[in-house]
N, C-alpha and C positions, 0 to 999 in steps of 0.2 A: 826167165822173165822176158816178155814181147817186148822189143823196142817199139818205143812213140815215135809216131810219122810227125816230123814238123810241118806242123798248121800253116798253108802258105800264106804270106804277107798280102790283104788286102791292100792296103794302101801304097801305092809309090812313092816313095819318097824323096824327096829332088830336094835341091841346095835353096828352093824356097817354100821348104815344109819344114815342121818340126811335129815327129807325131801325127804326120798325116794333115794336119792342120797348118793352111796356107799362112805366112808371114806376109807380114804389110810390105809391099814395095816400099822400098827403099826412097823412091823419085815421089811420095805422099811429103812425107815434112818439107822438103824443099818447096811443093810448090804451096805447102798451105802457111810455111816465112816466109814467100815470096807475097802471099797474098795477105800475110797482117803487115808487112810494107810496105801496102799499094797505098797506104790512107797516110800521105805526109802532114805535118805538123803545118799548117797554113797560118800567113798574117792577114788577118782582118781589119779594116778601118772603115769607122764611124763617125760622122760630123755630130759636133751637138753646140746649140743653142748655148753660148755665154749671159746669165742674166744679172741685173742690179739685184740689191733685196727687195725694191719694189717691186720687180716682177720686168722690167727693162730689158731690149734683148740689149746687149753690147758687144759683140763677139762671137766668134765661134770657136770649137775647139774640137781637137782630135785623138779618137779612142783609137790609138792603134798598137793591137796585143795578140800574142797568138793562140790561134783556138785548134782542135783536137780533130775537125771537119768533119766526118762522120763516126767518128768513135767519140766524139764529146757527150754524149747522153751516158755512157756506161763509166766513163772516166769520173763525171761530175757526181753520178748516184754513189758511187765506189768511194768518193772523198766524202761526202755527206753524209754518209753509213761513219766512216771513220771517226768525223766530225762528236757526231751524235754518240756513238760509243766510248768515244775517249772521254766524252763527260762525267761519263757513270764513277760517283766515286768509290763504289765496291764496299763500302764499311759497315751493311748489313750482316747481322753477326745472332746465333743464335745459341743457347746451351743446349748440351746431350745431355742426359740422364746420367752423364759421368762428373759434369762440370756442375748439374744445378746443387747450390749447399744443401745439405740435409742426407735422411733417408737411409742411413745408417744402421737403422733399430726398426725390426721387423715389425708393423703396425698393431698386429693381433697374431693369436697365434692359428696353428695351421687348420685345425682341426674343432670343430664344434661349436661356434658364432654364426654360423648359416649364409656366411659372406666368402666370397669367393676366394680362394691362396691368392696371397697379397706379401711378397716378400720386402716392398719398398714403399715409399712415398713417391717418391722419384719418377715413378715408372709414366714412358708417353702418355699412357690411357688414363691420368689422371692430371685434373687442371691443379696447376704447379710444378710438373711435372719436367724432363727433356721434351726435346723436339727434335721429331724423328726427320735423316735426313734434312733442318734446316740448311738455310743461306748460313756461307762463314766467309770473311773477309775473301775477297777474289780482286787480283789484276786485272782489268777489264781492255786495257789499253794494244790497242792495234799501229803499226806503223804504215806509213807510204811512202814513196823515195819524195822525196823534196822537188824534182823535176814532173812527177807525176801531178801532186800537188799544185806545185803553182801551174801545171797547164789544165787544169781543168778547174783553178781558181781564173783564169781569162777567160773560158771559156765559156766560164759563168758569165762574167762579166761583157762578155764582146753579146752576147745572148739577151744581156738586159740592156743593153743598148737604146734599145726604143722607149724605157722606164726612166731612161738618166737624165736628169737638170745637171747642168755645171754653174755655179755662181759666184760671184767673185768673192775674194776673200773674204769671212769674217772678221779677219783682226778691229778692234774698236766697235766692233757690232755688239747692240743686246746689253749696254753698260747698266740700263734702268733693272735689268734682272726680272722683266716683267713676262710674263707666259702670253699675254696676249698679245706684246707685240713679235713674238715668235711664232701665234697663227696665224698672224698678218703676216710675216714673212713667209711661213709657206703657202699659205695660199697663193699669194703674189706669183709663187714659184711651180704652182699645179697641183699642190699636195691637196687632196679634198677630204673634210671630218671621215674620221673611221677609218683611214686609209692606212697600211703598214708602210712605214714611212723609214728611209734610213738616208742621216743626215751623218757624211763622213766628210770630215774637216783633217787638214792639218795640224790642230792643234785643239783640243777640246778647254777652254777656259772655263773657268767658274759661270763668266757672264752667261755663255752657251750654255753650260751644264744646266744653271738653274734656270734657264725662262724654257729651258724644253722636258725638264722631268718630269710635269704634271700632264703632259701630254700624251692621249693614250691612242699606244700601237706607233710611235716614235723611239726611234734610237738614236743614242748621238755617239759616236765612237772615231777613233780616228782608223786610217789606215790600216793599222797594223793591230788593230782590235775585231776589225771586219772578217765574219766567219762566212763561209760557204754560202750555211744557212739563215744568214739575213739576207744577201742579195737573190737566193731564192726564193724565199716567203714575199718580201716586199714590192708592196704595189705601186711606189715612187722611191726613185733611190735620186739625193741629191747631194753631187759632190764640189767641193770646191774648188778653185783654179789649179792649187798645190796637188791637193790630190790627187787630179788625173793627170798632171807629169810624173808624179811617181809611180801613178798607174804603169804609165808608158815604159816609163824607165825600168821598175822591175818585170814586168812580163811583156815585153818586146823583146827583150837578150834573150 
């Protein structure tokens, strides 16, 4: 039997091949973590207008939170997708042709009725039937680190900055329970008919609750109810004194 000549090695192969095929430098991750570094975490500050419920200026006040500087567009869409998904509560639910009752007892028999073999009632192809592939209960719920979160809930907010009233306290406000005199106060405050409007108080009282329910494209919520997605849909956002120190307080640290 002839011996086979070994086929010589096209490729050369060095300590940064595998297979002839080049491996990535080594000095690529470093310098592309050097460059999702270069974009530090920035503090922003905002002056805004203190007003009575009349519409009074009395004050000023300071929005100062930190924003994301140019990664806050992908940060804030990334919470808002989260936002929106975690709502879904999954409990669409559908039977298989295992679970719908019946269908036990073969309809007709196989042969000689001029209708197609038919072993079930049951079967998808007919209405009453399973559901081929339906929806079944599903987890829908996504997480985000809690630091991710609140900084592109600022950065929201440092962003709507030019949309914000601050007005002083409601407490003893709105005791008549009446809706008109809570268009009279936002208007006073810039809010105009039609407008999506988000009214974040310290404390949401009954008074508050009811002269602004009937109002439409209004939210009354406190603090800690305020989603992503109101302070970006909304076309006036008015918060109270309380508020934006807490503002401060939580997303300034």
């Amino acid at each position: 039997m002839a011996a086979v000549a070994a086929r010589p090695c096209v490729a050369k192969l060095s300590s940064k091949s595998f297979h002839g095929v080049a491996l990535k430098s080594t000095a690529r991750p470093v310098a592309l973590a050097a460059r999702r570094t270069a974009q530090p975490v920035q503090m922003m500050a905002a002056t805004l207008d203190v007003k009575k419920v009349d519409g009074a200026t009395s004050g000023t006040a300071t929005l100062d939170v930190k924003t994301a500087g140019a990664n806050s567009a992908g940060l804030v869409h990334k919470y808002l997708v989260i936002t929106q998904q975690n709502a879904r509560r999954g409990t669409a639910s559908t039977l298989t042709r295992a679970e719908v009752r019946g269908g036990g007892k073969k309809p007709f028999k196989q042969k000689g009725t001029g209708n197609a073999r038919l072993g079930s009632r049951r079967t998808p192809l007919k209405p009453g039937g399973g559901v081929v592939f339906g929806p079944k209960p599903k987890d829908w719920s996504i997480t985000m680190n809690k630091k991710e979160r609140r900084l592109a809930m600022s950065s929201a907010l440092q962003n709507a900055a030019g949309s914000m009233t601050v007005v002083e306290d409601l407490d003893g406000q709105f005791e008549t329970k009446k809706t008109k005199e809570m268009v009279k106060a936002l208007s006073a405050l810039g809010v105009n008919a039609g407008d999506n409007a988000v009214l974040c108080v310290k404390e949401v009282t009954d008074a508050i609750k009811l002269s602004g329910r009937n109002i439409k494209g209004l939210k009354i919520c406190s603090l800690d109810n305020l989603s992503i997605y109101d302070v970006l849909r909304a076309d006036k956002l008015v918060f109270d004194n309380s508020s934006i120190s807490k503002i401060n307080e939580t997303y300034s640290a």
